[in-house]
C-alpha positions in Angstrom: 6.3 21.5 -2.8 4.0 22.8 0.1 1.6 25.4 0.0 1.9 28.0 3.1 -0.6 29.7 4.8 -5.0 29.3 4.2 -6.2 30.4 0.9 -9.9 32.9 0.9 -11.5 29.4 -0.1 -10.6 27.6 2.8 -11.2 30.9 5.3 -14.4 31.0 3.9 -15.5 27.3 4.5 -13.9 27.6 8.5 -17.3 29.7 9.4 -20.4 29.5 11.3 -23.2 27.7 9.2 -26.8 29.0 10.4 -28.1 26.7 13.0 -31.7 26.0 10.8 -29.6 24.1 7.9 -29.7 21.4 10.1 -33.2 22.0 11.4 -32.2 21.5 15.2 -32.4 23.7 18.1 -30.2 22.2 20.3 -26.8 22.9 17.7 -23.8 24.5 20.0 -23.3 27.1 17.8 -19.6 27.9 18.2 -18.8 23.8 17.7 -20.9 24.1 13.8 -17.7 24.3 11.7 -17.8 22.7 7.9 -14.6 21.7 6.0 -14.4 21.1 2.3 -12.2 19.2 0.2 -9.2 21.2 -2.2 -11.9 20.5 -5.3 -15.0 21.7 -2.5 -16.5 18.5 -3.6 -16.5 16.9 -0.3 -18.4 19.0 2.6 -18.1 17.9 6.1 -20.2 19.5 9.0 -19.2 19.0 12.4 -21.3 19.9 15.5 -22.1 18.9 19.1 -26.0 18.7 20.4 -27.4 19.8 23.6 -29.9 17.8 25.0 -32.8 19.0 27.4 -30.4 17.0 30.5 -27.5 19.7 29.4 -25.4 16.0 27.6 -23.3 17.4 24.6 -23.0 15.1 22.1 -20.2 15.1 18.9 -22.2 14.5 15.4 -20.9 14.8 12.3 -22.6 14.5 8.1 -21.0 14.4 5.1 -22.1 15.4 1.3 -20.5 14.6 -2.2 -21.4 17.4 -5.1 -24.4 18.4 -3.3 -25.3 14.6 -2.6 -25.8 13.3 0.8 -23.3 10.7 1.7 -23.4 10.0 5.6 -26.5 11.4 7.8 -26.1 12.4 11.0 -23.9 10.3 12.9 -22.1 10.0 16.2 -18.4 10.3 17.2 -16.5 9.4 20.1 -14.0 6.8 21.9 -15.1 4.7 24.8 -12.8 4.6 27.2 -12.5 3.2 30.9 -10.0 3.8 33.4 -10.4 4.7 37.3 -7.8 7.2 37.1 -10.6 9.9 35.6 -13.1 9.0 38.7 -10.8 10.5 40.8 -8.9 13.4 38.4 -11.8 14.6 37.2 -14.7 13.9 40.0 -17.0 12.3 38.2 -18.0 8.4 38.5 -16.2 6.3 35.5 -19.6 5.0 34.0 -20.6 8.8 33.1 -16.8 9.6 32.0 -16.1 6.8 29.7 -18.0 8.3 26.7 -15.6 10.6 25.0 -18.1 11.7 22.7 -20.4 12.9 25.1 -19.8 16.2 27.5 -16.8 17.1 25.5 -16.6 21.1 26.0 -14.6 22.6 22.9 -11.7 24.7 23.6 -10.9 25.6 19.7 -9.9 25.0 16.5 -7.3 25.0 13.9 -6.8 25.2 10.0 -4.5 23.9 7.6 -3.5 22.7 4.5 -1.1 21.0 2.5 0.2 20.2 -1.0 2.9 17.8 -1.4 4.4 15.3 -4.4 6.3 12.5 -2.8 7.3 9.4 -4.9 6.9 5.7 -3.6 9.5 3.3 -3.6 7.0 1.1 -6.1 3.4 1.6 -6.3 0.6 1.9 -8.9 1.8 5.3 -9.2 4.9 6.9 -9.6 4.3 10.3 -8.4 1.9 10.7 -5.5 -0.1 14.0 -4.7 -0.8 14.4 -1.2 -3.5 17.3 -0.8 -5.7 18.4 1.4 -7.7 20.5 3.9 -7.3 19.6 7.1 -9.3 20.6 10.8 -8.4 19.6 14.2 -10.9 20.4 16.8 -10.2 20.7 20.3 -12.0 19.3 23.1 -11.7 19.2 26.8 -12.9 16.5 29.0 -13.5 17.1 32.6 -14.4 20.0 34.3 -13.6 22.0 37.5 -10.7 25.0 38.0 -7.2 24.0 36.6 -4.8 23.3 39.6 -1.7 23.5 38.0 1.6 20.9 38.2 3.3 19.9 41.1 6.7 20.4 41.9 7.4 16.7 40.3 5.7 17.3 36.9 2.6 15.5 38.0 -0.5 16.6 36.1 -2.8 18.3 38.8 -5.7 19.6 36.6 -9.1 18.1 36.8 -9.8 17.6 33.0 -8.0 16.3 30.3 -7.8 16.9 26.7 -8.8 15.4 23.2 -8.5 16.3 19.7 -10.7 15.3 16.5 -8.7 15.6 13.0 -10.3 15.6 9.8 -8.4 15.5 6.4 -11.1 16.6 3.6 -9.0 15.0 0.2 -10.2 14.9 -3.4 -10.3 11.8 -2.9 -12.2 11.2 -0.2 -12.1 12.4 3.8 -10.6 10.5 7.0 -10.6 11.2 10.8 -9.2 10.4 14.0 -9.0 11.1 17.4 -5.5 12.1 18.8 -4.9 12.3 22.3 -2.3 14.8 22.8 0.3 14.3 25.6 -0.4 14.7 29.4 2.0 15.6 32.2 1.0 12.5 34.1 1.5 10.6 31.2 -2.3 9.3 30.9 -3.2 6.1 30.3 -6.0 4.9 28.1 -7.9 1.5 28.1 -9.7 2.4 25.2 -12.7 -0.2 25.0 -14.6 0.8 21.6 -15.7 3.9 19.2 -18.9 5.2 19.2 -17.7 6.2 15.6 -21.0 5.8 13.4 -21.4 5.8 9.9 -25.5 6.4 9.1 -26.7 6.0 5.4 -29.6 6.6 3.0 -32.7 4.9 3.6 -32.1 2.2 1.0 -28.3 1.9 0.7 -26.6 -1.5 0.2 -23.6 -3.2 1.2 -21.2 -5.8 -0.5 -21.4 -7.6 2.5 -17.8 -9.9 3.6 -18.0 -11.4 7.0 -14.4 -12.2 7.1 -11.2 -11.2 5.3 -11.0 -14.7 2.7 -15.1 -14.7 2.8 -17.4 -14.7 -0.8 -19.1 -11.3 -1.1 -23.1 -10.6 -0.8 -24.8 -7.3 -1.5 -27.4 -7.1 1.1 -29.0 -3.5 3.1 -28.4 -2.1 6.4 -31.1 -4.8 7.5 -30.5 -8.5 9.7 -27.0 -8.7 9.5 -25.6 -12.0 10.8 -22.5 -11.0 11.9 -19.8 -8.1 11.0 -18.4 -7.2 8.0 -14.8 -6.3 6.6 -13.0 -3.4 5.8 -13.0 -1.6 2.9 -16.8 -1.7 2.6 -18.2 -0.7 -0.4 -21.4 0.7 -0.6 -24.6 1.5 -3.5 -26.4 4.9 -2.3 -29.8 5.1 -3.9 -28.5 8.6 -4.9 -26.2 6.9 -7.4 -23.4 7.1 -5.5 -21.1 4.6 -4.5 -19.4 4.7 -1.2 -16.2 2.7 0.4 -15.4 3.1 4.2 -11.5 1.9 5.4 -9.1 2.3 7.7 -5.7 3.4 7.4 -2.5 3.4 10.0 -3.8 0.4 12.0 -0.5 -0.5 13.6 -0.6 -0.4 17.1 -4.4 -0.6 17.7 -7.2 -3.1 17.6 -8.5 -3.8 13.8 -12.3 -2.3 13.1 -15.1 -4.0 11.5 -18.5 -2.9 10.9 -21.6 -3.8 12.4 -25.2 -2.6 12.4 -26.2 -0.1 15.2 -29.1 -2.0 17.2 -30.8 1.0 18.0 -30.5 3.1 14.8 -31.6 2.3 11.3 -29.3 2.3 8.2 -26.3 2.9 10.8 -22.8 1.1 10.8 -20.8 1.1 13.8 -17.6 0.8 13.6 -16.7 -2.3 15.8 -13.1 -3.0 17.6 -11.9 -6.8 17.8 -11.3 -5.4 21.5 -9.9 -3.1 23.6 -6.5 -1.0 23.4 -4.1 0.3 25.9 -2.4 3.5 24.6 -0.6 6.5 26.5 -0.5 9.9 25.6 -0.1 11.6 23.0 -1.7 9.0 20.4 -3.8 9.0 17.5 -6.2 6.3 16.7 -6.7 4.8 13.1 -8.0 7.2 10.2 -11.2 6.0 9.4 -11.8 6.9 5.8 -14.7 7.5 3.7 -14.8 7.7 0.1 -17.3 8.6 -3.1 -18.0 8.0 -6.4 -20.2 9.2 -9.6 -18.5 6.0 -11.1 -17.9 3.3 -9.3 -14.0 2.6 -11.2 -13.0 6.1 -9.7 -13.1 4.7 -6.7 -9.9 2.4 -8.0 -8.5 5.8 -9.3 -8.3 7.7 -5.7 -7.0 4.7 -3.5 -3.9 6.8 -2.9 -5.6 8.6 0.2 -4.9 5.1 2.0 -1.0 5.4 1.1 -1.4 9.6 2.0 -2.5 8.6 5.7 0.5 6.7 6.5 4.0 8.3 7.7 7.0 8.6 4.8 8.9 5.5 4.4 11.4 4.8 7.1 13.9 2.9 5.3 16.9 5.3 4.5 18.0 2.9 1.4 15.6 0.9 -0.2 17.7 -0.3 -3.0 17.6 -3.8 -1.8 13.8 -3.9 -1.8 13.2 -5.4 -5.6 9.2 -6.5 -6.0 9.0 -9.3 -8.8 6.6 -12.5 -10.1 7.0 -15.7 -8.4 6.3 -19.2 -8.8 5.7 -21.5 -6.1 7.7 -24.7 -5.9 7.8 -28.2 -4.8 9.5 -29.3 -1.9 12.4 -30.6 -3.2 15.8 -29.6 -4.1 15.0 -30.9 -7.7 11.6 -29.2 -8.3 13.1 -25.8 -6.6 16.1 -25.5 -9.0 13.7 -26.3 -12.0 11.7 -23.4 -11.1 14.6 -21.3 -11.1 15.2 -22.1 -14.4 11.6 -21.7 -15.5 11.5 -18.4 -13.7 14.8 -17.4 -15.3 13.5 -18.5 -18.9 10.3 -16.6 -18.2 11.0 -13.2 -16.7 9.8 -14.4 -12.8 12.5 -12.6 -10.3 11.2 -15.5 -7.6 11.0 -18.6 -6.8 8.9 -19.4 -3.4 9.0 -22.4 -0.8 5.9 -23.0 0.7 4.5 -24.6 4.0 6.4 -27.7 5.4 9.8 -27.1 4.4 10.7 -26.8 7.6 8.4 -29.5 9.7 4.9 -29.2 10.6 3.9 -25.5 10.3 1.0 -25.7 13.5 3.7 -27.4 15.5 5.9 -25.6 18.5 8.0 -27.8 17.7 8.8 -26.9 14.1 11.9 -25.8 13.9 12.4 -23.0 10.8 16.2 -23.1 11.1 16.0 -26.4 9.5 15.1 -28.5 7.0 13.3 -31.6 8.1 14.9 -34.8 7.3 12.6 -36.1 4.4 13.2 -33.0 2.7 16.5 -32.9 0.3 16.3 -28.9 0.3 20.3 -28.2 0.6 19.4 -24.2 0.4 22.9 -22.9 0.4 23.4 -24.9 -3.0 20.2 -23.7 -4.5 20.6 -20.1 -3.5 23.2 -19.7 -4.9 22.4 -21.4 -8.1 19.2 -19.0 -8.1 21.2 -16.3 -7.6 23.5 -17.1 -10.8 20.3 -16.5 -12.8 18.6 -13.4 -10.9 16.5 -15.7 -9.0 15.4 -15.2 -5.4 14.4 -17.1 -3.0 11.0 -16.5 -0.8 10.3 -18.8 2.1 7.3 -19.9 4.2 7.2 -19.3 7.7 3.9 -19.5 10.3 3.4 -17.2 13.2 4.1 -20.3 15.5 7.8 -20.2 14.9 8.1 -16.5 13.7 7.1 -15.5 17.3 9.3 -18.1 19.1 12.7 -17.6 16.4 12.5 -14.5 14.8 15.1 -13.1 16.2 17.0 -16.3 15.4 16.0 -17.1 12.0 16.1 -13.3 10.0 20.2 -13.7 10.6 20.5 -17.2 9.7 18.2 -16.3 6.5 20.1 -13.1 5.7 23.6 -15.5 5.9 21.6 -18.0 4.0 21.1 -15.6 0.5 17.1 -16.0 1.3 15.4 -12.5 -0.1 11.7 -12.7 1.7 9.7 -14.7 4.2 6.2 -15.4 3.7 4.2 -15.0 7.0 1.7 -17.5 7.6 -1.7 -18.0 9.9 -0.6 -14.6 11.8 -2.6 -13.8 14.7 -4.9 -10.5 13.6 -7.2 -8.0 15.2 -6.2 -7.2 19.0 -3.6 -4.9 19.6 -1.0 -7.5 21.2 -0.9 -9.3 17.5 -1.1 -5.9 15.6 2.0 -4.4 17.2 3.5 -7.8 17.1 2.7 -8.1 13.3 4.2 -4.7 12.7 7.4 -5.0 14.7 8.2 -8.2 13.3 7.7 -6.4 9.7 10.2 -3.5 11.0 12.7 -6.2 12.3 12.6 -8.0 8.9 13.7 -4.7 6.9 17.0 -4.4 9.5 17.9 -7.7 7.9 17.0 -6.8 4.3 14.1 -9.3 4.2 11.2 -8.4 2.1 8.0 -9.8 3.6 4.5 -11.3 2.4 1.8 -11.5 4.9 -0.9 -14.6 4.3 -4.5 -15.2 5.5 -6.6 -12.8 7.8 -4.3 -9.4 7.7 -5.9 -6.4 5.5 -3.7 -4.0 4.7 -4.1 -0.3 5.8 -1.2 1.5 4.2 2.3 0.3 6.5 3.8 -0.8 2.8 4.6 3.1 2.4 6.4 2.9 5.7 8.0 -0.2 5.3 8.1 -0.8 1.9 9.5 -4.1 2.9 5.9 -5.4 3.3 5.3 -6.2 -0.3 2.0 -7.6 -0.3 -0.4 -9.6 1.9 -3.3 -11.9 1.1 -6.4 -11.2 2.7 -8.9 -11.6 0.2 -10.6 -15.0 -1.3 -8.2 -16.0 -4.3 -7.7 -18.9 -5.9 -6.9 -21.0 -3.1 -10.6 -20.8 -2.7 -10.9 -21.1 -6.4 -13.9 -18.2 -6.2 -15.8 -17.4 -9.7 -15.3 -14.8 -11.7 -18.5 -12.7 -10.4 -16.3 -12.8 -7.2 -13.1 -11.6 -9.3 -15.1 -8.5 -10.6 -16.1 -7.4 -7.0 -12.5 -7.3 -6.0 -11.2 -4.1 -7.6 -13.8 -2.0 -6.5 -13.7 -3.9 -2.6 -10.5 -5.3 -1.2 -8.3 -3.9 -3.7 -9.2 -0.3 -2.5 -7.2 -1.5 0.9 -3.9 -2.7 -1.1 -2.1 -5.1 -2.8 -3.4 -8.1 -2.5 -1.6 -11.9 -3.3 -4.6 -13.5 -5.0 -2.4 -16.3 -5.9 -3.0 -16.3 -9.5 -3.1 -19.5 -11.9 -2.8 -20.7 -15.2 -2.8 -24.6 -15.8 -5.4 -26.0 -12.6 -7.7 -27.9 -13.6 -10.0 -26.6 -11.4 -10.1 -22.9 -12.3 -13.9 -21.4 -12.8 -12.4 -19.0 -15.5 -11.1 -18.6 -18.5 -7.5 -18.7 -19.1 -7.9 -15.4 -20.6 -9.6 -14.0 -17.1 -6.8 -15.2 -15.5 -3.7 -13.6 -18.2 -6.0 -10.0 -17.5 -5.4 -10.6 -13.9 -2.0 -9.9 -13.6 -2.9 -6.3 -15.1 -6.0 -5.9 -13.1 -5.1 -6.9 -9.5 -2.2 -5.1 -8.0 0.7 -6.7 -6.2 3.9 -6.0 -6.3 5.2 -9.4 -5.3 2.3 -11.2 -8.1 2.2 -15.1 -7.9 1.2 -16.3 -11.2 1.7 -20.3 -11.3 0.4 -21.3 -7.9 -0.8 -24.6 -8.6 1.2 -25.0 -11.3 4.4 -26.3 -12.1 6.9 -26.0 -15.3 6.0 -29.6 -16.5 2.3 -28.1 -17.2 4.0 -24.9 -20.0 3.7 -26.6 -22.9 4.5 -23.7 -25.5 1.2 -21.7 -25.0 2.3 -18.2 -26.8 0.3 -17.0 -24.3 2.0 -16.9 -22.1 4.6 -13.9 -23.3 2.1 -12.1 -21.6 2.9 -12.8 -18.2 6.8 -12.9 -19.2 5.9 -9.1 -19.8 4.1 -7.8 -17.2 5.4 -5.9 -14.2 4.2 -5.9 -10.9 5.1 -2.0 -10.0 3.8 0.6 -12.4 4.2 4.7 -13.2 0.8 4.9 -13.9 -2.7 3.3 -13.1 -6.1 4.2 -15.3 -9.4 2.8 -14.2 -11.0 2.9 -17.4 -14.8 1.6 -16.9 -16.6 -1.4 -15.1 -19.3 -2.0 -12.9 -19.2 -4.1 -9.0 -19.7 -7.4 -10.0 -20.3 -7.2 -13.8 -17.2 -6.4 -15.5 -14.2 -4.3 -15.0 -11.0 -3.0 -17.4 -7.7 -1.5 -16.2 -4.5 0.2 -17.8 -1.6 0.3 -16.3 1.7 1.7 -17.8 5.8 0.5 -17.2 7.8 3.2 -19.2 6.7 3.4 -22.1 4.9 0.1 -22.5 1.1 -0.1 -21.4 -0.9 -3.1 -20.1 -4.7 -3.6 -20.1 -7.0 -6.2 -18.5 -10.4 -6.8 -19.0 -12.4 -9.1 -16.8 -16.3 -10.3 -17.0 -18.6 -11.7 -14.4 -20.4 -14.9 -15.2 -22.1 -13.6 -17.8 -20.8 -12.7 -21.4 -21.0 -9.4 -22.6 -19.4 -7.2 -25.3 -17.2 -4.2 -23.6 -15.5 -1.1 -25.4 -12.1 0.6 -24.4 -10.9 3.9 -25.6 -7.0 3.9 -25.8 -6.6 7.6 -25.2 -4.5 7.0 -22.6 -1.5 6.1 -25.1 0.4 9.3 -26.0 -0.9 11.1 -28.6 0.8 11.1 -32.3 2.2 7.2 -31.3 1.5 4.2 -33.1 1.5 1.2 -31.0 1.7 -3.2 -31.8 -1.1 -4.5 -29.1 -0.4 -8.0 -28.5 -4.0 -9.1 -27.6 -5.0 -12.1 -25.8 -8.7 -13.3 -26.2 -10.0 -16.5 -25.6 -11.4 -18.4 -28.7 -12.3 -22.1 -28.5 -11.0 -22.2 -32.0 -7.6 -22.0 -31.0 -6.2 -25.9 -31.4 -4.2 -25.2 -27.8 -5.6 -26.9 -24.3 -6.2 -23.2 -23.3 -8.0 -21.8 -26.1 -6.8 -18.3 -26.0 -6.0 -16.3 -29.2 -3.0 -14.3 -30.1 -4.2 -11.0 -32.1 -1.2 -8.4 -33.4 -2.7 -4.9 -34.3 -1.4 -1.3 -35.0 -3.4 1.2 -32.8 -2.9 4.4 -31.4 -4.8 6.7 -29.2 -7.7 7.9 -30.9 -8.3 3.4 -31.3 -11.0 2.4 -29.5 -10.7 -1.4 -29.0 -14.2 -3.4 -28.7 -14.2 -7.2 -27.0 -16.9 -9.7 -27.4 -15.7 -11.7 -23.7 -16.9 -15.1 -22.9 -18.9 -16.0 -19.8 -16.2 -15.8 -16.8 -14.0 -14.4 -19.2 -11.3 -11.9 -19.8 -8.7 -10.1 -22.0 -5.0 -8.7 -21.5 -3.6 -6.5 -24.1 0.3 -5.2 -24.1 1.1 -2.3 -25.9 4.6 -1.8 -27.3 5.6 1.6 -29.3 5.9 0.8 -32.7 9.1 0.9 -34.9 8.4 1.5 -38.1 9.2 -2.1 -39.4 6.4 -3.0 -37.1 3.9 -0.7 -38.4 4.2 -2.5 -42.0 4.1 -5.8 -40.7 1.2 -5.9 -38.7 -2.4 -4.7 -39.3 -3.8 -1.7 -38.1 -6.9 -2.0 -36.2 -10.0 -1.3 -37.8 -12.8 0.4 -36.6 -15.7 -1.2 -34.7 -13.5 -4.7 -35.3 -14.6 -6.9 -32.3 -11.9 -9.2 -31.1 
């Protein structure tokens, strides 16, 4: 449903502020517009400066509930190309600043209200609301000459447009070009897009996608850091800056502005060639009283993104995996651990195929020391409701992809796993994308490894279940690192942490890692990766990852802090799951189940760890009656964790367990 026309709230906000709120004399007047978000939490002011040499300059700030958020900061898109010396008359080093001597033409309002339901997601109902303005600009000046005879595009200026979305959840903008009769084209070479903080603001620093976190200021940065970036305010709030509909661009970083303190500058991996009419990425700015809610509004990523594309989806089924060895023997017991244990996958990773770096590698074959007859073990995976997921690098995806996704759809093969893809100019971007678009024609779902972040194309092509980009336990991080996750990468999408249970080399508990699979979101969620079905040795446990889903109807970020601890609910149906995770250090942690529906009784099944427990992975199994007024209190170890499943109770159930007693600390 869609709300029509601008309600008195929103006429009211699209007004001329007085120029002395922002204590300048050099304020255009007629460019000072302010929008507000549905909830009038978010204000955004918009204006463009004179200078005493008559240069315009576009500046925009940006409050939360009367808290300052971004200062005064620059906008604009560099851009280069001869074709303005001569259409407009001015030399291309003064032109290239579209920031700079931008004269504004007008404006527009509007607004929308929307419900639109994912294919999967943390949610099963989105909202999709918010304020929008789009400011128009023109750059270029001199009379307007009309269009010849031929269509060609005679006027000596040419036109660009800044969006803002203002969300309850946060606010995003963009530059769209709109289209041009000579059909102009852009070598866009940077943004001067700034983002300037509170004296005193710091950063969870990530130089690369897989990196360890730091939390340093907006001082000697040693290179540039990721996207999302998550921020602490001095003014108590906290802050994340992303990007969303990065498809056919170059990917943005952040690095500090050399000539302004406490300033980010949003930094392009390199330049992009576009034609008219386009819109750059949304670049995205959210806040936070509490840093969880942050978790709780990461829909606006999802909202910037167009409506899935694929007309039926039926086909697109996310599910748990484990990852086998590379042998027909290992990959048909996995089936039948997967089948016994509620996995829908069963994946085969790099060097199935020959050496992945190699040209030569050939992915329509299995090399000859491999006894991988796939044909045989598809369809005995299939016979359980098993799928198959293969591993393919970039190296051969870019030379056979148009070769291998019919072979694999003949094959029975459900999903490819993209490896060491090329990221970050726009040549690998659109590449990336395409190859994701391609793959759904064939009905192959798609996981994306290493560098690539996501920045919402899963609503699109819901295809793309989940991508890696972040440090997981391949890297084997701590659980300090686990705890800054949620409220960092996580923000961007799923993420394939590669989750495990039996390595020896884990820094966790096994407890932190059962609460993972409630706490991280994928929708294609690895849960043995270094593990195999010789390890299972009858841990009960383990019925906790049986159960768990990887989609859900309903996400709650209950409490937690960046880097300490953190505790999630999420709900399948009518079933809930909860996961608790700590930092190094150990600390007790309280969680109010008032998200169960009210009048129920529940059985938790809780999982703690207890080094009591006579089993190799020391993790308790606790069965208690609660309901929603409960409020469940956990005493977690250093590094780690607790995962809870809540079942409706029958009422056999409610005599044969023990209800949970107040202030008991499991």
């Amino acid at each position: 449903m869609k709300r029509k026309g601008f309600n008195i709230f929103l006429l009211a906000c699209f007004c001329f502020l007085p120029v002395t709120e922002l204590q300048s004399q050099s304020v255009i007047q007629e460019t000072h517009r302010k929008l507000v978000s549905p909830d009038g939490k978010y204000e955004f002011t918009f204006y463009q400066k004179e200078f005493a040499d008559k240069t315009r300059q576009m500046y925009y700030v940006l409050s939360y509930d009367g808290k300052s958020v971004v200062e005064e900061s620059e906008l604009g898109v560099l851009i280069e190309n001869r074709l303005f010396e001569s259409a407009l008359g001015i030399p291309n080093d003064e032109n290239k600043n579209w920031g700079e001597n931008l004269t504004f033409i007008g404006a527009e309002m509007k607004n929308a209200d929307q419900i639109w339901k994912p294919v999967y997601g943390e949610r099963s109902v989105v909202r999709d609301y918010y304020n929008e303005m789009i400011l128009n600009f023109r750059k270029g000046g001199g009379d307007e000459t009309g269009v010849t005879d031929n269509g060609y595009d005679k006027r000596r200026y040419y036109l660009m447009n800044f969006v803002v979305r203002a969300y309850n959840e946060g606010v995003a903008f963009r530059y769209h070009f709109p289209e041009a009769t000579n059909g102009l084209f852009l070598h866009i070479t940077g943004e001067q897009t700034q983002f300037s903080l509170p004296e005193g603001t710091m950063a969870y620093y990530e130089r690369w996608a897989q990196g360890p976190y730091s939390l340093l200021p907006l001082k000697n940065w040693t290179d540039e850091c990721e996207r999302p970036l998550t921020l602490k305010l001095p003014n108590g709030l906290t802050v994340a800056l992303a990007e969303a509909e990065m498809i056919d661009y170059t990917r943005m970083k952040f690095r500090l502005n050399d000539k302004k303190a406490n300033t980010l500058q949003a930094s392009l991996y390199g330049s992009a060639d576009v034609i008219t009419p386009y819109s750059t990425p949304w670049r995205i700015i959210m806040a936070a009283e509490r840093p969880v809610d942050l978790i709780a509004n990461n829909d606006i990523i999802l909202n910037l993104n167009p409506e899935n594309q694929i007309k039926d989806a039926s086909w697109i089924k996310p599910g748990k995996v484990i990852r086998s060895g590379l042998s027909q023997e290992e990959a048909m017991a996995c089936v039948d651990f997967a089948a016994e244990r509620g996995l829908q996958y069963v994946h085969l990773d790099a060097g199935w195929y020959g050496p992945e770096m190699m040209v030569g590698s050939d992915a329509t074959t299995v090399r000859e020391d491999k006894n991988i007859r796939f044909p045989e073990l598809i369809k005995y995976a299939a016979g359980k409701g098993i799928g198959i997921f293969v591993y393919v690098n970039q190296r051969a995806l870019y030379r056979q992809l148009d070769e291998i996704l019919p072979l694999y759809k003949k094959w029975g093969i459900k999903g490819i796993k993209f490896g060491f893809v090329q990221i970050g100019n726009q040549q690998w971007s659109t590449w990336l994308h395409d190859a994701v678009k391609k793959c759904a024609e064939y009905e192959i779902l798609v996981d994306i490894h290493d560098e690539y972040r996501p920045t919402g194309f899963s609503r699109t092509y819901p295809n793309l279940l989940t991508q890696e980009g972040i440090r997981g336990n391949e890297e084997m991080p701590d659980a300090t690192h686990n705890v800054i996750l949620p409220y960092t990468r996580f923000l961007a999408g799923a993420g394939d942490y590669t989750i495990c249970y039996y390595n020896n080399r884990l820094k966790t508990t096994h407890a932190h890692q059962l609460a993972m699979a409630a706490v991280y979101y994928s929708p294609l969620q690895f849960l043995y990766w270094y593990d195999n079905p010789t390890m299972y040795q009858g841990e009960p446990e383990i019925e906790f990852f049986d159960q768990v889903k990887t989609v859900w109807d309903d996400t709650k970020a209950l409490d937690g802090e960046i880097g300490e601890f953190v505790t999630i609910a999420r709900r399948s149906s009518n079933e809930w799951f909860m996961g608790s995770m700590t930092n190094t250090d150990a600390r007790t942690i309280s969680a109010p189940l008032d998200f169960l529906a009210t009048g129920e009784k529940y059985i938790a099944n809780i999982y703690t760890d207890d080094e009591r427990i006579k089993t190799r992975t020391k993790v308790r199994v606790t069965r208690l009656v609660v309901d929603s007024q409960s409020v469940l209190h956990f005493r977690l170890k250093p590094s780690g964790g607790a995962a809870v499943h809540f079942v409706p109770a029958a009422k056999d159930d409610v005599r044969k367990y023990k209800t949970y007693k107040k202030n008991q600390v499991l």
